[in-house]
N, CA and C atoms of all chains as a GROMACS GRO file, in nm:
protein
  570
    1UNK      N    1   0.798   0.732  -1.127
    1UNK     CA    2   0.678   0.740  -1.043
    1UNK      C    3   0.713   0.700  -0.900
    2UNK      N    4   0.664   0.794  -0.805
    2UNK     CA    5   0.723   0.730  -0.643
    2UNK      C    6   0.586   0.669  -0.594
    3UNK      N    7   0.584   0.591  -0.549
    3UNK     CA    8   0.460   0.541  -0.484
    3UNK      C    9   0.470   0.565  -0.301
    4UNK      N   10   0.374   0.617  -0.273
    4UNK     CA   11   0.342   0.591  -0.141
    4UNK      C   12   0.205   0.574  -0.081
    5UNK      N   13   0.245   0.491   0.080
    5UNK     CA   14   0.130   0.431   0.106
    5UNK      C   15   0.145   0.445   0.312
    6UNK      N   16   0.026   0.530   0.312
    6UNK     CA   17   0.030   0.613   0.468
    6UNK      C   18  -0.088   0.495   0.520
    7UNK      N   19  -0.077   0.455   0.617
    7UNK     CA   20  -0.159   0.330   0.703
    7UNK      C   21  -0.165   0.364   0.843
    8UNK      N   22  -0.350   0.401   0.864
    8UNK     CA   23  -0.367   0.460   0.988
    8UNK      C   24  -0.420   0.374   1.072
    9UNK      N   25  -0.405   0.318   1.168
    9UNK     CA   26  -0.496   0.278   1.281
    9UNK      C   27  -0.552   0.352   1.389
   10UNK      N   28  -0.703   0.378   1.332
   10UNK     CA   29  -0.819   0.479   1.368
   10UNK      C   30  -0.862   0.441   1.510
   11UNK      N   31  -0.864   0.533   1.585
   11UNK     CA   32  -0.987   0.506   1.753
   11UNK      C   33  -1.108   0.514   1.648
   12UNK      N   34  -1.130   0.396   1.717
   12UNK     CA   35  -1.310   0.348   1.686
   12UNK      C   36  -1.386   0.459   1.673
   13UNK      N   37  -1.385   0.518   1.750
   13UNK     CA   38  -1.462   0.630   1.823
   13UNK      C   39  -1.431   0.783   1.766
   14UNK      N   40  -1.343   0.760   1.619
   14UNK     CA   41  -1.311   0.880   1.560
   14UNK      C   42  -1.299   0.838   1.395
   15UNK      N   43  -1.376   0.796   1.383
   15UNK     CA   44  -1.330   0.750   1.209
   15UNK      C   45  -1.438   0.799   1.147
   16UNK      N   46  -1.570   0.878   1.173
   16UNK     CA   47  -1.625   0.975   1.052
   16UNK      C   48  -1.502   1.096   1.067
   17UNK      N   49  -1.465   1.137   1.234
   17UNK     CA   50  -1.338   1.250   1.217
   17UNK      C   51  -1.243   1.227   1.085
   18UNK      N   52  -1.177   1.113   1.122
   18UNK     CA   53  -1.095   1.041   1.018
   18UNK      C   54  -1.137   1.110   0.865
   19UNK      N   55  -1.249   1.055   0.830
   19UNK     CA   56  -1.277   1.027   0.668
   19UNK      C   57  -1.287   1.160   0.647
   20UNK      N   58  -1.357   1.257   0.746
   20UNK     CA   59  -1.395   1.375   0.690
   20UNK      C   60  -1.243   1.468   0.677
   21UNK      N   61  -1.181   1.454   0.808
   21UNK     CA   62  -1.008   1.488   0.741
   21UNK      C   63  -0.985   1.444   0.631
   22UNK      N   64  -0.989   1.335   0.641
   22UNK     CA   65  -0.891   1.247   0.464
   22UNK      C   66  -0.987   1.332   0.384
   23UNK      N   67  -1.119   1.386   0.363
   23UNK     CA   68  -1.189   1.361   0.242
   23UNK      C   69  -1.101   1.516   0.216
   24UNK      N   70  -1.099   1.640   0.305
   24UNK     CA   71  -1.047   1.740   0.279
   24UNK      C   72  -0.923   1.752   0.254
   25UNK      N   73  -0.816   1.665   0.314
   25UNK     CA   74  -0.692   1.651   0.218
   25UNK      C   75  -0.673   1.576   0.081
   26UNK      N   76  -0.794   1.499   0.065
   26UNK     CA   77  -0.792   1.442  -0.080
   26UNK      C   78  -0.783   1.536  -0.173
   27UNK      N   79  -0.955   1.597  -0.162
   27UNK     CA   80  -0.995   1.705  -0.238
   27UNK      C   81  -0.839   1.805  -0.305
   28UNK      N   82  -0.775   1.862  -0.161
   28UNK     CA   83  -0.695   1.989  -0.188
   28UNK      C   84  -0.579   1.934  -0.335
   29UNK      N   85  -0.502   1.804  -0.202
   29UNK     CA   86  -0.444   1.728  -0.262
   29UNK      C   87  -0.427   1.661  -0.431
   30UNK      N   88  -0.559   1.634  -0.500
   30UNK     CA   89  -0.560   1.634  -0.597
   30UNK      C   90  -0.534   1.761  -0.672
   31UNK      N   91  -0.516   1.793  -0.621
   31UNK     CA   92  -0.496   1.994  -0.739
   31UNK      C   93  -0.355   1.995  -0.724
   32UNK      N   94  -0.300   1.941  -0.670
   32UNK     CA   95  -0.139   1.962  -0.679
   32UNK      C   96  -0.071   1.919  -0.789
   33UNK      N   97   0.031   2.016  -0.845
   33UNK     CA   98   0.120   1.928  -0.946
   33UNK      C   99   0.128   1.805  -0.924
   34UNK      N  100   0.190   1.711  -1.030
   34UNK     CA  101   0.211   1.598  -1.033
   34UNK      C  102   0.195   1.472  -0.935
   35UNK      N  103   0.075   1.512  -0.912
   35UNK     CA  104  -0.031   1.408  -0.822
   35UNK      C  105  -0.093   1.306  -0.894
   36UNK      N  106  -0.068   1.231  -0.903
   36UNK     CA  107  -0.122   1.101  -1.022
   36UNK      C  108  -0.227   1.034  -0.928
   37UNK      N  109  -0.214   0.999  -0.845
   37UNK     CA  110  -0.393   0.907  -0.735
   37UNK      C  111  -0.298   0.948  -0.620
   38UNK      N  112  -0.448   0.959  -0.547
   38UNK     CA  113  -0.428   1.012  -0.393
   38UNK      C  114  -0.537   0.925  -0.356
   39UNK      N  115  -0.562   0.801  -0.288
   39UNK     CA  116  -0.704   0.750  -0.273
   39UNK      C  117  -0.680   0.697  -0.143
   40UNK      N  118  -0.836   0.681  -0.084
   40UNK     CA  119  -0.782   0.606   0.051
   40UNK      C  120  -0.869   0.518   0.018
   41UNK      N  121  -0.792   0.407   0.154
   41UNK     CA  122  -0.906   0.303   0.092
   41UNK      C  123  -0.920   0.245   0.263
   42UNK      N  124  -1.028   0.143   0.287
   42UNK     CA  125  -1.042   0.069   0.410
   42UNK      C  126  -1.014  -0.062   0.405
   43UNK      N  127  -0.948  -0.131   0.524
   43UNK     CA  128  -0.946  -0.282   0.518
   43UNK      C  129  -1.031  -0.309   0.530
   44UNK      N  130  -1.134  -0.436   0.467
   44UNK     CA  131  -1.236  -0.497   0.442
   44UNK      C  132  -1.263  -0.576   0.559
   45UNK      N  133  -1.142  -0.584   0.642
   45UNK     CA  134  -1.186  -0.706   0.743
   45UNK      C  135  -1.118  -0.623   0.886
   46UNK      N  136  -1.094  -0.501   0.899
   46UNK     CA  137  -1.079  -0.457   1.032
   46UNK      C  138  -1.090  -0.309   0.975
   47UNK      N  139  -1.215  -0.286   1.036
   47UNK     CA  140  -1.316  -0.170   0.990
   47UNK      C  141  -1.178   0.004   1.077
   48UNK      N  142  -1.047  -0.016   1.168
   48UNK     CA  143  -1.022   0.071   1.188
   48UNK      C  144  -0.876   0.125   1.125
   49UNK      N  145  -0.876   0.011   1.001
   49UNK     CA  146  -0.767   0.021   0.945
   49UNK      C  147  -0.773   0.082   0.811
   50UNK      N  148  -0.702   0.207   0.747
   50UNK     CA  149  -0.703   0.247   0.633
   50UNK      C  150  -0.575   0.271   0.599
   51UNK      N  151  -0.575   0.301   0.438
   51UNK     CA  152  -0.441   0.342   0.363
   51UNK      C  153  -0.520   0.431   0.282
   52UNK      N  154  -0.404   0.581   0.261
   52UNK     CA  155  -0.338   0.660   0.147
   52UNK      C  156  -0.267   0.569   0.096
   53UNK      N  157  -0.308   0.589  -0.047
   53UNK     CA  158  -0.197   0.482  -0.183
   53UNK      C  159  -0.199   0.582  -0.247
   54UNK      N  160  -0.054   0.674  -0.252
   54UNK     CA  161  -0.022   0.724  -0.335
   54UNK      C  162   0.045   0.732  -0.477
   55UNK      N  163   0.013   0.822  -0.586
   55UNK     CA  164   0.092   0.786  -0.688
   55UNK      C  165   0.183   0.939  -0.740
   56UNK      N  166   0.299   0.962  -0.733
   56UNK     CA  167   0.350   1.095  -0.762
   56UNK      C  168   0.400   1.097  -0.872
   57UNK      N  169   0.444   1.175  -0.961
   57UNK     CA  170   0.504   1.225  -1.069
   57UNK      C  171   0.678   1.177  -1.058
   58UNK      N  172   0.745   1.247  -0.937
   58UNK     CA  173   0.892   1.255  -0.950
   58UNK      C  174   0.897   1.303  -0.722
   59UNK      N  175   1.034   1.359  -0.651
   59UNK     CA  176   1.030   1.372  -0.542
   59UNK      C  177   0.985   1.507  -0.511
   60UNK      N  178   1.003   1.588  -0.602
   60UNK     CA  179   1.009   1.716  -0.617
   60UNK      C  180   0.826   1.764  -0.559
   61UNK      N  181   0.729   1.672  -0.672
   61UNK     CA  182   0.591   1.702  -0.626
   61UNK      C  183   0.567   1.648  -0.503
   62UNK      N  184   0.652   1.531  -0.480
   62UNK     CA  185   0.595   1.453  -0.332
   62UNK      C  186   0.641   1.581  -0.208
   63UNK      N  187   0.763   1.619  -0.186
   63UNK     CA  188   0.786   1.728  -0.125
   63UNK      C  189   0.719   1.858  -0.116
   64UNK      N  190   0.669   1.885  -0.243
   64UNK     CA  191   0.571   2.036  -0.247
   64UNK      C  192   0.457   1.950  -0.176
   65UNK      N  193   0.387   1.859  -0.170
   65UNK     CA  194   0.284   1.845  -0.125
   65UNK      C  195   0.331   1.805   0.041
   66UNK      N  196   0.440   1.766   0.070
   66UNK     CA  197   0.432   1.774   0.259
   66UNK      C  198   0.453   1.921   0.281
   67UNK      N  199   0.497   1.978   0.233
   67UNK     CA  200   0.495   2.130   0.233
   67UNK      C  201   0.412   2.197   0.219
   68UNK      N  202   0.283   2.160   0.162
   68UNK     CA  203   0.159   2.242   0.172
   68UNK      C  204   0.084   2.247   0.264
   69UNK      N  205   0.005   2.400   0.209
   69UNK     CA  206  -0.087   2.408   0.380
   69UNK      C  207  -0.157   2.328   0.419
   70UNK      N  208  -0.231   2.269   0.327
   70UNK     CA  209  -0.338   2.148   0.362
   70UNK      C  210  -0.272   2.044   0.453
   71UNK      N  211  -0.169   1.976   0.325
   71UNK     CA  212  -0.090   1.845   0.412
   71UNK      C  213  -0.086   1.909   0.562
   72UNK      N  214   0.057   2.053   0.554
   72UNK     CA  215   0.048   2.103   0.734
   72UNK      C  216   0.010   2.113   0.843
   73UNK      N  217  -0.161   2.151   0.763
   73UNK     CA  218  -0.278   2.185   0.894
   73UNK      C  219  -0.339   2.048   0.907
   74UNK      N  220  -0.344   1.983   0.826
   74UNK     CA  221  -0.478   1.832   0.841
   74UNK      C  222  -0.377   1.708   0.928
   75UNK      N  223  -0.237   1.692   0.877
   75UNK     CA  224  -0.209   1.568   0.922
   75UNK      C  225  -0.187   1.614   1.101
   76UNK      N  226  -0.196   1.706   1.104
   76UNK     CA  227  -0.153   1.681   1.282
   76UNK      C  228  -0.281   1.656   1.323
   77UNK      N  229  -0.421   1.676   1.221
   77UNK     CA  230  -0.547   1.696   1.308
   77UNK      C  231  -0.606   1.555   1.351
   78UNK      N  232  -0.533   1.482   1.208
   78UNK     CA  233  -0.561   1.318   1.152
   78UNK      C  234  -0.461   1.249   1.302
   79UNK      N  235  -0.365   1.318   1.327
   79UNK     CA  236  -0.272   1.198   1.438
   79UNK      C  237  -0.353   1.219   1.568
   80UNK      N  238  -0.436   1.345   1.557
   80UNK     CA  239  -0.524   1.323   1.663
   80UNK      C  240  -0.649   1.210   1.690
   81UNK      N  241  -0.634   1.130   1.555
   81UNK     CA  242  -0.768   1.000   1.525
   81UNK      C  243  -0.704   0.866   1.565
   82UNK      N  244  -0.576   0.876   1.568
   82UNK     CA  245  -0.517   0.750   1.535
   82UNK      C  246  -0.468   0.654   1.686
   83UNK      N  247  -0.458   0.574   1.694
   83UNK     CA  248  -0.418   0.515   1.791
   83UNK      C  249  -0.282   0.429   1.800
   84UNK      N  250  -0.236   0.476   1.675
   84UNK     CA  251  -0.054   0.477   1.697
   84UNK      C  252  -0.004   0.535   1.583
   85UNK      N  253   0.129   0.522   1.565
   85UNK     CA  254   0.186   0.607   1.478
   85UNK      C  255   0.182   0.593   1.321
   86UNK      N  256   0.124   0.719   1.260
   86UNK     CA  257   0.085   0.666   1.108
   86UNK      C  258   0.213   0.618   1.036
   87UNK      N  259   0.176   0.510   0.944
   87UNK     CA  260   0.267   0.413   0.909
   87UNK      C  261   0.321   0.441   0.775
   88UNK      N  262   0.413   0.510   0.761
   88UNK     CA  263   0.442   0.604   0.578
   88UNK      C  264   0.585   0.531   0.511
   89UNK      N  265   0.564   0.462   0.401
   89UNK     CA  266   0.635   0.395   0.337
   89UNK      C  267   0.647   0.476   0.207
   90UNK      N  268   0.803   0.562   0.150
   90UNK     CA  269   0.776   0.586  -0.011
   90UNK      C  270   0.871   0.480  -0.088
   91UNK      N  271   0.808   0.471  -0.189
   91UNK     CA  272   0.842   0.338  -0.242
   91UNK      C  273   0.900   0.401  -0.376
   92UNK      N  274   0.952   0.269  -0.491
   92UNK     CA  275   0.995   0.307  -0.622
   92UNK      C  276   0.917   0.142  -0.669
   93UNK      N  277   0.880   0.147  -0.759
   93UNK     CA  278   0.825   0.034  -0.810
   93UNK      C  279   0.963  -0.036  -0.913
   94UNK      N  280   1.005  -0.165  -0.823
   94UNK     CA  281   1.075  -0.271  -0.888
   94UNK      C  282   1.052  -0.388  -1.007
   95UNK      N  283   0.948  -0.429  -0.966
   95UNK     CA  284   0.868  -0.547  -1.110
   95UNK      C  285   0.733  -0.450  -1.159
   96UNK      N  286  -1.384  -0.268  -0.719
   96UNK     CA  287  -1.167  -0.331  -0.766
   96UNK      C  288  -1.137  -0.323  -0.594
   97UNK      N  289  -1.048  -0.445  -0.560
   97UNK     CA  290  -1.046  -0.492  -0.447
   97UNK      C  291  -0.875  -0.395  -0.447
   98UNK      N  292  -0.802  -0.368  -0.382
   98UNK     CA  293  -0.679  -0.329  -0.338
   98UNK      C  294  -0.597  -0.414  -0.235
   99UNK      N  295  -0.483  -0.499  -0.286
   99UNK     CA  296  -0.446  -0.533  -0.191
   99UNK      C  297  -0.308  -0.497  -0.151
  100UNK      N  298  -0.252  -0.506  -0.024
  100UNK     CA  299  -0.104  -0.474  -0.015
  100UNK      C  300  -0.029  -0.570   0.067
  101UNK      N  301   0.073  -0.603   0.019
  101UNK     CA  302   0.179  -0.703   0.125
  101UNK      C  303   0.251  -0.670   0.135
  102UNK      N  304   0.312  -0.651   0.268
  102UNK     CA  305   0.454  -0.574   0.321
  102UNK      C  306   0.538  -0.681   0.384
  103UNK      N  307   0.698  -0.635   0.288
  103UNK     CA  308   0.777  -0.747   0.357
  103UNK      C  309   0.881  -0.734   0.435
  104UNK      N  310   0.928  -0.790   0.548
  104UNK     CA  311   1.006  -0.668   0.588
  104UNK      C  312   1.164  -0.811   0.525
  105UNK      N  313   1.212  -0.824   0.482
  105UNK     CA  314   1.304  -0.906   0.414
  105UNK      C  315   1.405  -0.937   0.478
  106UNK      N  316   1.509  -1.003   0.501
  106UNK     CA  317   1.649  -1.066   0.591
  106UNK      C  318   1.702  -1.019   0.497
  107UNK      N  319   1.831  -0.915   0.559
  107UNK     CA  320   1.877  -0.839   0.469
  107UNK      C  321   1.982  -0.924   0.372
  108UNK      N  322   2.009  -1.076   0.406
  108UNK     CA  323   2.104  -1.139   0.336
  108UNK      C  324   2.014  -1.214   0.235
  109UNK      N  325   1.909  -1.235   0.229
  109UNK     CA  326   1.802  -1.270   0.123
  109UNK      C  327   1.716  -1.228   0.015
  110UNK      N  328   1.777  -1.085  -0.026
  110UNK     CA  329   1.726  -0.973  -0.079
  110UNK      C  330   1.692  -1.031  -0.216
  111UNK      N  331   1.828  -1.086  -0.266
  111UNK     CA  332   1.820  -1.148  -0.402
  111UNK      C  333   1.718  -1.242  -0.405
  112UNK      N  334   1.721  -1.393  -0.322
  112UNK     CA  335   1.654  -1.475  -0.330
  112UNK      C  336   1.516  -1.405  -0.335
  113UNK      N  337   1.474  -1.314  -0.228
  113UNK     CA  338   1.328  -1.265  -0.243
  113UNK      C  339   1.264  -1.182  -0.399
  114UNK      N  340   1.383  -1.107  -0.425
  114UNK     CA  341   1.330  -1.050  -0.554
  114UNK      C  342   1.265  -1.172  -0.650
  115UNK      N  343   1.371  -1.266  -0.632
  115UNK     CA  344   1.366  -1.361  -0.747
  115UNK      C  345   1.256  -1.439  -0.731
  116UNK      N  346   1.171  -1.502  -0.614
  116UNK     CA  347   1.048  -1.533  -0.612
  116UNK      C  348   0.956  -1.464  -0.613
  117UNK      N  349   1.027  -1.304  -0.616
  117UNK     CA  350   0.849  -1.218  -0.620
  117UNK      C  351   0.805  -1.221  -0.776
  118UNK      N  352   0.947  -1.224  -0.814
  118UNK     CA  353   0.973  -1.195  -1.002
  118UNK      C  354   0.871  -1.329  -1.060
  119UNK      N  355   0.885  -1.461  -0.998
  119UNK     CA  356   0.814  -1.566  -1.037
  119UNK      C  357   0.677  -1.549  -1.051
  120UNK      N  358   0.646  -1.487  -0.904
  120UNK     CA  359   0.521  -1.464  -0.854
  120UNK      C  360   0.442  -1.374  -0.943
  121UNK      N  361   0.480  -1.266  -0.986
  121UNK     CA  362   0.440  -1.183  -1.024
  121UNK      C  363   0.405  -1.158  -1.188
  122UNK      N  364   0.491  -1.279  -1.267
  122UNK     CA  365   0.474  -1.355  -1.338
  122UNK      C  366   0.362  -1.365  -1.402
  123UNK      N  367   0.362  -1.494  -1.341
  123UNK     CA  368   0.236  -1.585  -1.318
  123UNK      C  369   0.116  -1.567  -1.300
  124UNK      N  370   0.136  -1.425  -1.180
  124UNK     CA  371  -0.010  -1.379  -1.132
  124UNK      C  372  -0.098  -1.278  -1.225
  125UNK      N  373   0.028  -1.196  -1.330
  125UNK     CA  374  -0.027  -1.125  -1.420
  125UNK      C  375  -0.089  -1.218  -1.504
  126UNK      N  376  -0.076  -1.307  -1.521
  126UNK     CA  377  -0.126  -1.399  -1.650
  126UNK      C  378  -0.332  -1.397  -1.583
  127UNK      N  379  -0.338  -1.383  -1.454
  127UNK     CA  380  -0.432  -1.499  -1.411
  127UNK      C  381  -0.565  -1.363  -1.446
  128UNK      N  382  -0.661  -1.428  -1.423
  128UNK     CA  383  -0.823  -1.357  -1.462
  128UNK      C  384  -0.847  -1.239  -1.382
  129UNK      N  385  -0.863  -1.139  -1.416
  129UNK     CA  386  -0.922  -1.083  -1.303
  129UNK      C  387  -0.818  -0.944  -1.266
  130UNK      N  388  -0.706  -0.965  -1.257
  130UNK     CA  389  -0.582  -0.924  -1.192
  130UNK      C  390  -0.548  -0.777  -1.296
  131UNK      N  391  -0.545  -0.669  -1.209
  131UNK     CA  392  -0.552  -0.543  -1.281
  131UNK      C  393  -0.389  -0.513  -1.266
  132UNK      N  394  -0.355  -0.527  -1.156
  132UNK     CA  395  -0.219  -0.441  -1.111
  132UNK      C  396  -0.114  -0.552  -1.064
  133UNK      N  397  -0.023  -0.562  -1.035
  133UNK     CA  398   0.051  -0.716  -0.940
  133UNK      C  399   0.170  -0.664  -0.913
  134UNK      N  400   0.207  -0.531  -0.852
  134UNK     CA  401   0.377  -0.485  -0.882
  134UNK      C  402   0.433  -0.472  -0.732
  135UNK      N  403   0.607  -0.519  -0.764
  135UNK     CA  404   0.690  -0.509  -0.632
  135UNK      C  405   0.750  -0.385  -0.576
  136UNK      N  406   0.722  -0.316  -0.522
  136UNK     CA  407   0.786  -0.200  -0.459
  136UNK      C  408   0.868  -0.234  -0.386
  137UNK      N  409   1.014  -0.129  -0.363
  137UNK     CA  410   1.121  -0.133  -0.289
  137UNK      C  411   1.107  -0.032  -0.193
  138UNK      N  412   1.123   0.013  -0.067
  138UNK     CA  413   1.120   0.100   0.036
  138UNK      C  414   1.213   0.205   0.004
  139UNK      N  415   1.207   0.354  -0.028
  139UNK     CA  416   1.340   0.456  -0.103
  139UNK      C  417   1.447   0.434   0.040
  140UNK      N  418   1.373   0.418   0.168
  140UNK     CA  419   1.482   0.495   0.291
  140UNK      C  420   1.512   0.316   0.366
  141UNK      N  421   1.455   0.250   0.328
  141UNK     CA  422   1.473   0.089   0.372
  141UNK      C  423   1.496   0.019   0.321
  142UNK      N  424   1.610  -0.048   0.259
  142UNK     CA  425   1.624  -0.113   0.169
  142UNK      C  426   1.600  -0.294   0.175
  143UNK      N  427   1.544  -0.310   0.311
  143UNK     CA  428   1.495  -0.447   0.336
  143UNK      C  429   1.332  -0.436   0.318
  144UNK      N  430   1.211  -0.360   0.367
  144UNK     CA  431   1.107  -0.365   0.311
  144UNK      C  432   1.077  -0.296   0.165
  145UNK      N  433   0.976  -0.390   0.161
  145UNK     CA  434   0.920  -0.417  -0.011
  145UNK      C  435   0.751  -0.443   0.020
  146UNK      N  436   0.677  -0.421  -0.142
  146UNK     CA  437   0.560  -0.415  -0.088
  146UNK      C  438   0.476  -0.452  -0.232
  147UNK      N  439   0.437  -0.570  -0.223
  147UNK     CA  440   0.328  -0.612  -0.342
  147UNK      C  441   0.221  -0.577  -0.322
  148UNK      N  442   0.196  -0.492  -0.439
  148UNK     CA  443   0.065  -0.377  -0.415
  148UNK      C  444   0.008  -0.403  -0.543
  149UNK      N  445  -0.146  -0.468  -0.484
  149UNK     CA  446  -0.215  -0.546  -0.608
  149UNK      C  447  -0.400  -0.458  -0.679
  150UNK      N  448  -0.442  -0.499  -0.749
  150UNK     CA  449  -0.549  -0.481  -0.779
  150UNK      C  450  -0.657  -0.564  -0.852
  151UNK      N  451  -0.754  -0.580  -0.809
  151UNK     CA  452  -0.841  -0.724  -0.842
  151UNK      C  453  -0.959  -0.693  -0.877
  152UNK      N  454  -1.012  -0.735  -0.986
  152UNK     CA  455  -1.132  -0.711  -1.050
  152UNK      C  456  -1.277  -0.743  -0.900
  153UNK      N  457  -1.270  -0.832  -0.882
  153UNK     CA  458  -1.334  -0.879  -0.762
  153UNK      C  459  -1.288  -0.944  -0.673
  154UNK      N  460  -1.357  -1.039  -0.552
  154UNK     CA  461  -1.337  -1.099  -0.423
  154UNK      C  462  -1.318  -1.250  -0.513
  155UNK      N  463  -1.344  -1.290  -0.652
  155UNK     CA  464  -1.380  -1.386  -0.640
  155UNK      C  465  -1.199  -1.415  -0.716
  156UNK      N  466  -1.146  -1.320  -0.747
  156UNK     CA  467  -1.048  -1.296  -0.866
  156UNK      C  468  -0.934  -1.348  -0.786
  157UNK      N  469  -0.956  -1.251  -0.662
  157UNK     CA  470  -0.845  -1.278  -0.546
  157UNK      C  471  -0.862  -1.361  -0.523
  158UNK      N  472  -0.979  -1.482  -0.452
  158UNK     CA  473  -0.973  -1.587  -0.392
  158UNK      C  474  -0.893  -1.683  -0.519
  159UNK      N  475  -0.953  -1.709  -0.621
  159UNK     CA  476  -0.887  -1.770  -0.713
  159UNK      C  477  -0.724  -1.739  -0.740
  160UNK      N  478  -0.651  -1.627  -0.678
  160UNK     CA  479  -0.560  -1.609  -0.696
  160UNK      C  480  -0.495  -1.721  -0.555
  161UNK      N  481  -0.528  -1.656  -0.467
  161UNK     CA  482  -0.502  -1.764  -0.318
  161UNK      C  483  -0.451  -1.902  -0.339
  162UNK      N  484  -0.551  -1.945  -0.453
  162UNK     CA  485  -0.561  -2.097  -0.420
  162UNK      C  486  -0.475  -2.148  -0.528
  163UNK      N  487  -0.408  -2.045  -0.626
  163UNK     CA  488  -0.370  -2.092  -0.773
  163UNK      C  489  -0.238  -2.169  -0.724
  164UNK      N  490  -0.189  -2.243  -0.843
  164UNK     CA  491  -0.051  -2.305  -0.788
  164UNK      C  492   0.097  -2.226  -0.778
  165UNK      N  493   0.090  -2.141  -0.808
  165UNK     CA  494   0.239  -2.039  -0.837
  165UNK      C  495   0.211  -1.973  -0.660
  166UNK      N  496   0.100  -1.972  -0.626
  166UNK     CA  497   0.102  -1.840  -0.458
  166UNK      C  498   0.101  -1.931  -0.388
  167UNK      N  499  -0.029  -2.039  -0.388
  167UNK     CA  500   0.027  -2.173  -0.301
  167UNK      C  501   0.225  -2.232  -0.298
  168UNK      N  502   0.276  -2.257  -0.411
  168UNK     CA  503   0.378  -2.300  -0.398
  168UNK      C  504   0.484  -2.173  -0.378
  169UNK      N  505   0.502  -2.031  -0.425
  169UNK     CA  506   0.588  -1.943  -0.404
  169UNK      C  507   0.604  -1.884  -0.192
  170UNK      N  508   0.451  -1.815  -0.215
  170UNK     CA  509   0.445  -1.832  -0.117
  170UNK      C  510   0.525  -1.856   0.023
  171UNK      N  511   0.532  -1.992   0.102
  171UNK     CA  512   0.603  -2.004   0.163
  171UNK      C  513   0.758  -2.013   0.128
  172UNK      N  514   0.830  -2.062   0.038
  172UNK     CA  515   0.964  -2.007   0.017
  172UNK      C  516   0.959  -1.846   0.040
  173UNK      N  517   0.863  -1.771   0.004
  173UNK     CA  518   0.944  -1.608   0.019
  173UNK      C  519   0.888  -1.602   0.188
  174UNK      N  520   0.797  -1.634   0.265
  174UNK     CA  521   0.797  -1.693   0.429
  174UNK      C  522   0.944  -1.706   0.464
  175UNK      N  523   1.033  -1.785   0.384
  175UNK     CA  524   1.198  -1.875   0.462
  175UNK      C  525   1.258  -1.705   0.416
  176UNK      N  526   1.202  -1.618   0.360
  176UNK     CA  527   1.340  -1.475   0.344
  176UNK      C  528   1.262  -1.381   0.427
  177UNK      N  529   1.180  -1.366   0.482
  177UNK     CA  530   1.198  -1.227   0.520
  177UNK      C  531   1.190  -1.243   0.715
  178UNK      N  532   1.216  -1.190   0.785
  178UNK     CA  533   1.246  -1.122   0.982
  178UNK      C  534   1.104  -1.123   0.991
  179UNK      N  535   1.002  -1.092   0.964
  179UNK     CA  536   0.849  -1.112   1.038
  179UNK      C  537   0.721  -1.159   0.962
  180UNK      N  538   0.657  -1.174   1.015
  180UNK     CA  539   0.487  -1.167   0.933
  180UNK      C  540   0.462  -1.068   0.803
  181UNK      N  541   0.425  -1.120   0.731
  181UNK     CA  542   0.386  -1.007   0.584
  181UNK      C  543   0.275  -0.988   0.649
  182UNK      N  544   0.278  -0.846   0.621
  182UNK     CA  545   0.150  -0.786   0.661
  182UNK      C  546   0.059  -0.757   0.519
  183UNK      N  547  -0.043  -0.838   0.533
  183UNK     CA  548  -0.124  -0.821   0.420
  183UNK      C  549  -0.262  -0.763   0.436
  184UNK      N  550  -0.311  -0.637   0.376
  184UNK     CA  551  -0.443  -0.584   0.416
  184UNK      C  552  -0.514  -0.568   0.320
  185UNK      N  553  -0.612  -0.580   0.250
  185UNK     CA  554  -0.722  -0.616   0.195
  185UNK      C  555  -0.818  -0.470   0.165
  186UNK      N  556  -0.830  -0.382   0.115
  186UNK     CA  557  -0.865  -0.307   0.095
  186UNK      C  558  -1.023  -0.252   0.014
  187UNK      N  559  -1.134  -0.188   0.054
  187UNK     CA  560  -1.209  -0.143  -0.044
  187UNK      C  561  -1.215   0.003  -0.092
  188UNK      N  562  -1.164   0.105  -0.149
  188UNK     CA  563  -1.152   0.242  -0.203
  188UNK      C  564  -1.278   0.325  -0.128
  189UNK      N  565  -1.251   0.402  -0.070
  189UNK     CA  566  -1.378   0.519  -0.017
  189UNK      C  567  -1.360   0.627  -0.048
  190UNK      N  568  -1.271   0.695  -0.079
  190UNK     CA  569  -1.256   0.808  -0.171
  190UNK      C  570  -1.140   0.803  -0.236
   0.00000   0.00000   0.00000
């Protein structure tokens, strides 16, 4: 299982933009092969901070999905929300 | 279910020592009330950040986790291994 976890810091002034991007790459996103959770979530205590916590199958699905049209067309629309550079960690779970 | 994440960025000569207190940590913390998820991720392209990526029945599960004696006492020893601030963010799920 690869885990990853994308961390945006949103302009104030663009975060229904934000959610309504994320909600349409969720949606697509879940229909992809070996997509195990795609969820976003918000920090509880700084309203312009969110994470994608991803969960993938193997590298193979994580790659078909930066390769898709959705991922293609939405994340450049999403770096247009953000107020620095989105923060993408893929991980392997150790303990 | 609360989401939490801690990012570490680790001293690359302390790798061992850090595993080995997250291993304590993580332990311990599975044992405690509340606690859905408690696991250590390794970075695939960084091999100094790592990332305890948690899940908590409630606010009250986590606080009780805060104050327990294994995070109070682990805690700052894994502070003496890693180059910066753990970044810890607190999460509530929106889609």
């Amino acid at each position: 299982m690869i885990k990853v976890t994308a961390k945006f810091f949103v302009n104030q002034n663009k975060i229904d933009q934000f959610i309504q991007l994320s909600k349409e790459l969720i949606e697509n996103t879940r229909k992809e092969n070996g997509c195990i959770k795609y969820e976003l979530f918000e920090d509880t205590t700084k309203n312009t901070v969110f994470s994608i916590i991803e969960e993938w199958e193997n590298t193979q699905a994580l790659d078909a999905h930066f390769n898709s049209k959705h991922f293609t067309e939405i994340i450049p629309q999403l770096e247009l929300t953000v107020t620095q550079k989105i923060e993408v960690n893929i991980y392997k779970q150790i303990i």
